[in-house]
N, C-alpha and C positions, 0 to 999 in steps of 0.2 A: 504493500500500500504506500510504503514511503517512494520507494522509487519510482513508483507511477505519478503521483502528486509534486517528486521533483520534476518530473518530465514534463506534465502538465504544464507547471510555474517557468518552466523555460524552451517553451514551445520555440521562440521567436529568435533564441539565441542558435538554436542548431541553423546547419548552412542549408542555402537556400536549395529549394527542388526543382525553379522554374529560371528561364533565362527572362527578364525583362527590358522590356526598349521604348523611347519616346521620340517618335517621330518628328523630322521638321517639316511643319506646312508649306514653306515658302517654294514656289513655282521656279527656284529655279539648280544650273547642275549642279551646286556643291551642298545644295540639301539633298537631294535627287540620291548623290553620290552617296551623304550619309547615311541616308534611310536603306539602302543595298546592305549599305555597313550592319547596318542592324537586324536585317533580316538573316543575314549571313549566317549570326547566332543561331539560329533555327535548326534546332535535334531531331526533336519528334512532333514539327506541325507549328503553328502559328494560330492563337487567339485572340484576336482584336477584342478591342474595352473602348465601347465609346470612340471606335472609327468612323472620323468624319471624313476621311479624304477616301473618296469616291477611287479614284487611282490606284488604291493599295489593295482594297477589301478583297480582292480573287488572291492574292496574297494569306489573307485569313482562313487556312484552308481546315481549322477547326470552327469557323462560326467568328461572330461577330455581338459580344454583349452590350446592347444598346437599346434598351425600353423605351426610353423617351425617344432620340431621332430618327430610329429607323424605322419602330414598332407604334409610335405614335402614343406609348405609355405614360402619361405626364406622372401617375400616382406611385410609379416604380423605379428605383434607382438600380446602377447597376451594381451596385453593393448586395440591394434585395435576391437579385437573381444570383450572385456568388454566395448566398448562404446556405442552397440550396440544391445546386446545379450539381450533376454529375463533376465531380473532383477531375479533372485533365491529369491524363498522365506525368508522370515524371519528366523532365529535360524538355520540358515546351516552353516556346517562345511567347509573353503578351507583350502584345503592343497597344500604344493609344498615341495620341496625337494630343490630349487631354491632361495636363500635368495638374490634376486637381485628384480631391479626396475620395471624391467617387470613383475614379478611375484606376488611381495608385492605391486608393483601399482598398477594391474589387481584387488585386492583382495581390495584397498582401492578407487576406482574408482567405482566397483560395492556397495561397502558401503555407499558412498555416493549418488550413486543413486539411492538404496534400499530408505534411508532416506530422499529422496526429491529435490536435487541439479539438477537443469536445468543446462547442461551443454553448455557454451556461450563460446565466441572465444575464450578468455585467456584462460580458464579450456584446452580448444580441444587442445589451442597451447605447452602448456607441454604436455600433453597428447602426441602430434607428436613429442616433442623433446626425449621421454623416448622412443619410436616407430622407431625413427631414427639411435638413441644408439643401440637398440635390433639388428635391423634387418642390422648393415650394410650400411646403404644408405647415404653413405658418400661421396659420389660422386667418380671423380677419384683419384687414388691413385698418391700423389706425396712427392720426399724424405724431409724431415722437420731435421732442427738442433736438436740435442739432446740438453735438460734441462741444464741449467747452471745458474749461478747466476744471473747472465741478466738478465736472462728471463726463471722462474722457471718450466711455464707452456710450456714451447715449445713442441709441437707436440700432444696438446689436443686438439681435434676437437669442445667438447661443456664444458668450463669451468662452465657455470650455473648447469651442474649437479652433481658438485664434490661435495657436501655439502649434499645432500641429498643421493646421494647416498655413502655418510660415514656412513650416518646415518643407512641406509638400511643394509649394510653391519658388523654392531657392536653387533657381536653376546651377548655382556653383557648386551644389550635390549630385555627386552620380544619380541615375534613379533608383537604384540599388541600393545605395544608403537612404532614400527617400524612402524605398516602402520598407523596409527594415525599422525607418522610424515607429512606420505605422505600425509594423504587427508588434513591437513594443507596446505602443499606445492601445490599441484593441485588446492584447492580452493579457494590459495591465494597469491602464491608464495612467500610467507615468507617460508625459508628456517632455518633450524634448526643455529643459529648463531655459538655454538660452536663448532659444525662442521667443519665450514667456514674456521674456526681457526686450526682446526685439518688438514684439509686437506693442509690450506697454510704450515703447518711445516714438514707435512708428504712430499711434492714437495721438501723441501728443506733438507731434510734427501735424498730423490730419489738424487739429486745431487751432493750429501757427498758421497754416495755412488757410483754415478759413477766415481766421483772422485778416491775412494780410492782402486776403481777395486772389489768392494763387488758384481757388478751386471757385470757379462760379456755378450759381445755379439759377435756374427762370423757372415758374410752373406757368405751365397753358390751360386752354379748356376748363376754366372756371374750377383750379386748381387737382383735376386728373390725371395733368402729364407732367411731369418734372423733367429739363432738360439741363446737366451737369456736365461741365468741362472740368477734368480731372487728370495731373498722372498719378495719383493717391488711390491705388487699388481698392479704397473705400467709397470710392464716387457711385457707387451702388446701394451702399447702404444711407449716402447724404438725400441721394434719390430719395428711396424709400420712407427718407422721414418727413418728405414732402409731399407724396403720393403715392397713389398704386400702381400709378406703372410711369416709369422713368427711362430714360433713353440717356445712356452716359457715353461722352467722349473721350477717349483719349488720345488727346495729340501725338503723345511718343511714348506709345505702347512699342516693348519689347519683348518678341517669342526667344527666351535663351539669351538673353543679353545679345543678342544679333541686331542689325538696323532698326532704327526706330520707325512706326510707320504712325498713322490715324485709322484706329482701332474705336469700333461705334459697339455699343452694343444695347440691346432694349430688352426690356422685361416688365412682367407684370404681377404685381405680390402673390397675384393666385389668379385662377380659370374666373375670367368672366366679366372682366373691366376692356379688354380690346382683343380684336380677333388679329391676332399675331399674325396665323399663318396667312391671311389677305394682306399682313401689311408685306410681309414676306414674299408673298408673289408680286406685290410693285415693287418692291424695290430690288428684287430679282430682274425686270425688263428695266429696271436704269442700271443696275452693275450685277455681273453673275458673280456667284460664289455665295451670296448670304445662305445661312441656313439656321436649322435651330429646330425649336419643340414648340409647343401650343402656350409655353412659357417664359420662353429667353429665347432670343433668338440675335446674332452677331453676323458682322459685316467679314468679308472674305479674308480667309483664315492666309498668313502669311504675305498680304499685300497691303497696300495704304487704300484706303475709301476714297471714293471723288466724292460721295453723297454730302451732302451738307446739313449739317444736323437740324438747318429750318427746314429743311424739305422733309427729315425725317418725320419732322413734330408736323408738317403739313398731313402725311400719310398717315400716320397716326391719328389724326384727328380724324381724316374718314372711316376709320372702322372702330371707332371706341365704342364701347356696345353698353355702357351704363354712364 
């Protein structure tokens, strides 16, 4: 009993069973070049998580774990389906394109259950807090004080995942020490600590800067649409404290610390404030590449936008549906 209970307790420290890769979007040959590089890893077969580039998926020659864009699931994350899915063999390859919690947890969730972790309520209950994140189900939407000194965290819905998902997010980490973070955190909830520390200073830069007018925000439509220029990876949640569905800019968004480009993306707190996917088909005949779910939906993955974030909030306004 004791040796199983230690095995248990250090599921996450034994070495991994799966090869993991993150793709670069960008259209052109020395991503192209890379993403070869990554596939190359490939033993026994190849399972995409939340593959969005169209290009690769015959690549995926185990399937592709994707509830919300491909299967139209707004209510299922693809964490949900790694809790439960047939275990993949040993020596396989995931990829995603997705350097997020959903994606690098689905890949560190099924690693651990490849290697043996019986998953008990704690495990499950991160497990739904990163599934909650994904999908939206935030309950209803109501307006929240923007950040300030007071109170740096206002209008974060789950502060327990700001540390972990820093970590997830810090392209200067392999992704291999990224989901390593994670099956720590899911098997134990210890949380990367200097993270903790990053993200308390990173809150407190976010309100330096609204201070000094570095992040702007407008709401339209008799305050349902929020429009936020940001390079503060918060300009989503500034959104949100302004409305329920918000269309955020970033001037000099970078995938990997690579070029910076104009990176739009729009969302909506929950199903039923604008029909996404119509805004998504116009704004697909002015620039191809957009895509997304019936919830979030972002401008073409690895290039700069021509759209102009008035035209977005123009289209937006024609299908707001409450």
């Amino acid at each position: 009993m004791q040796n199983q209970q230690e095995i248990k307790k250090n599921t996450f420290e034994q070495p991994s069973v799966y090869a993991f890769g993150l793709l670069d979007p960008r259209p052109i040959p020395l991503a192209k070049e890379a993403n070869e590089k990554v596939f190359s890893q490939a033993k026994n077969g190849v399972l995409g998580i939340e593959m969005t580039l169209p290009e690769y998926l015959e690549k995926c020659n185990l399937g592709n774990i994707d509830p919300q864009h491909t299967d139209g699931d707004i209510t299922k994350a693809a964490i949900d389906v790694a809790v439960d899915m047939p275990v993949p063999e040993k020596d396989v390859l995931m990829v995603t394109v997705r350097p997020d919690l959903d994606a690098l947890g689905s890949m560190a969730l099924l690693n651990l259950r490849q290697k043996g972790l019986s998953l008990n309520d704690e495990v499950l209950a991160r497990v739904k807090m990163i599934s909650i994140s994904d999908t939206f189900a935030n309950g209803e939407w109501e307006a929240k004080p923007l950040p300030d000194h007071n109170n740096i965290w206002a209008g974060v819905k789950n502060k327990e995942l700001s540390a972990i998902s820093a970590a997830v997010m810090d392209f200067k980490l392999p992704v291999n020490d990224r989901v390593k973070l994670i099956e720590e955190w899911l098997e134990t909830g210890k949380e990367p600590s200097s993270y903790r520390d990053r993200v308390n200073k990173d809150r407190i830069d976010l309100v330096e800067m609204l201070e000094r007018g570095d992040i702007t925000y407008r709401t339209e439509f008799d305050g349902k649409v929020s429009l936020v220029t940001s390079t503060n990876i918060a300009g989503t949640s500034v959104g949100y404290s302004l409305s329920p569905v918000t269309a955020v800019t970033n001037p000099t968004f970078s995938f990997q610390g690579n070029t910076p480009i104009v990176k739009h993306t729009i969302c909506q707190y929950k199903l039923g404030y604008v029909d996404l996917p119509a805004v998504l088909k116009e704004l697909n005949e002015i620039e191809q590449g957009w895509g997304g779910s019936p919830t979030i939906i972002g401008s073409p993955q690895g290039v700069s936008s021509v759209v102009t974030q008035d035209k977005i909030a123009e289209i937006i306004g024609r299908h707001l549906t409450q």
